[in-house]
Structures are given as structure tokens and as C-alpha cells.
C-alpha positions in Angstrom: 206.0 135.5 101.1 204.3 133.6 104.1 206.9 131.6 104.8 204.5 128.1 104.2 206.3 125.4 102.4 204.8 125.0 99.3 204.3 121.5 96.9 201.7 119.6 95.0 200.7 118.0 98.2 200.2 120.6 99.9 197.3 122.2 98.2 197.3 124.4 95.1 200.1 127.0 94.1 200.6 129.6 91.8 203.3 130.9 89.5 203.5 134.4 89.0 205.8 135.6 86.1 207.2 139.1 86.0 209.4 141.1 83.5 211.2 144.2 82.9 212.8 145.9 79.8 213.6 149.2 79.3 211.1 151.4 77.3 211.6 152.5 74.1 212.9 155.5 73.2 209.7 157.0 71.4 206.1 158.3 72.6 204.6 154.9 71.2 202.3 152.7 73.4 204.1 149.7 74.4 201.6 147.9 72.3 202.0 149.7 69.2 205.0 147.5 68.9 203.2 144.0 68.8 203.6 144.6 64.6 207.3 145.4 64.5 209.7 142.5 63.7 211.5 142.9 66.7 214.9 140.4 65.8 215.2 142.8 62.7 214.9 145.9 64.7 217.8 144.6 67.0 220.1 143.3 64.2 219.6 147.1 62.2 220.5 148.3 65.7 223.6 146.3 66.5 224.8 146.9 62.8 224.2 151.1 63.4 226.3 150.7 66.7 228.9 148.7 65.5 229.3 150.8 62.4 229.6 154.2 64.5 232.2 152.8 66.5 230.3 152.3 69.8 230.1 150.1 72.2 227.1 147.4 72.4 224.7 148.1 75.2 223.9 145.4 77.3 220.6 143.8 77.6 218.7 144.8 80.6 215.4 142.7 80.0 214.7 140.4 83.0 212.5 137.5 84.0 210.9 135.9 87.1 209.2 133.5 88.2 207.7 132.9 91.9 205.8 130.2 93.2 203.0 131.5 95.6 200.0 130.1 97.9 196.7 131.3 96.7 196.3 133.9 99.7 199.5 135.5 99.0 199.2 135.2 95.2 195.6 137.0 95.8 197.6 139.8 98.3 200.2 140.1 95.6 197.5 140.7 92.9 195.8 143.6 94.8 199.0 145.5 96.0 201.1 144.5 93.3 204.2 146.9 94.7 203.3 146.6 97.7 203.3 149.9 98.6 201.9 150.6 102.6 197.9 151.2 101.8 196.4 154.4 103.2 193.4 154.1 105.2 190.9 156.3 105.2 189.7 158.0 108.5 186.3 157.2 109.7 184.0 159.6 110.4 181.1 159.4 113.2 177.9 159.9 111.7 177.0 163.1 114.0 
């Protein structure tokens, strides 16, 4: 993000590992699913799609990974979207 080159020797790094999926259908909290035999849910799904005559959606899931400098990983953590931070207007004390 800073533009620094960054390596072993150069001083510490960090990775920082992102991913998206899509949502699921339902109202259930994304960890509600931790339980659910996920390979079996797909294959039932594929089978139902098949069967109906539709076509297979494709996966949208993605990963990555970025290596960062501690100060950026830090900025990164705090403002994750980095999204323009607005700052509040100071008041005199009179």
C-alpha cells in the first residue's frame, strides 16, 4: 500500500487473507452453518440442478492474500474498507 519493498530482511511483514462467497439464501447467521456438511449440501445441490434441467451456477467464492508492513497492515485493520473517515468538528470551549 506504501509502496516499500517488502522481504525478510527488511523487517517484519504481514499476510492478510481475505474472502468472499455469496450468502446463503436463508435468514441463518453465517455461523449457524459451521454444523452443516457442506460437500453434501453442494453435491444434493448439483444433483437438484442437473435434474431440473438447469444450468450449474458458477462458483463465485474468492481468496486473497496480501503481504503488508506492519504500519499499513495496522491502517488496514482500523479502516478495513477504507472508506474516507469523518472528522468531527471541534468546538471552542466558550
Amino acid at each position: 500500500m506504501c509502496g516499500k519493498g517488502i522481504s525478510a530482511a527488511t523487517g517484519p511483514r504481514m499476510v492478510l487473507k481475505m474472502e468472499s462467497y455469496p450468502a446463503p439464501d436463508d435468514d441463518r447467521p453465517a455461523d449457524d452453518f459451521a454444523d452443516t456438511d457442506v460437500v453434501e449440501e453442494v453435491a444434493m445441490l448439483l444433483q437438484e440442478t442437473e435434474e431440473a434441467g438447469e444450468d450449474v451456477p458458477t462458483p463465485t467464492t474468492r481468496k486473497v492474500a496480501f503481504d503488508l508492513c506492519v504500519p499499513c497492515h495496522r491502517n488496514v485493520l482500523s479502516n478495513p474498507l477504507g472508506r474516507a473517515r469523518m472528522v468531527a468538528p471541534r468546538f471552542s470551549g466558550n
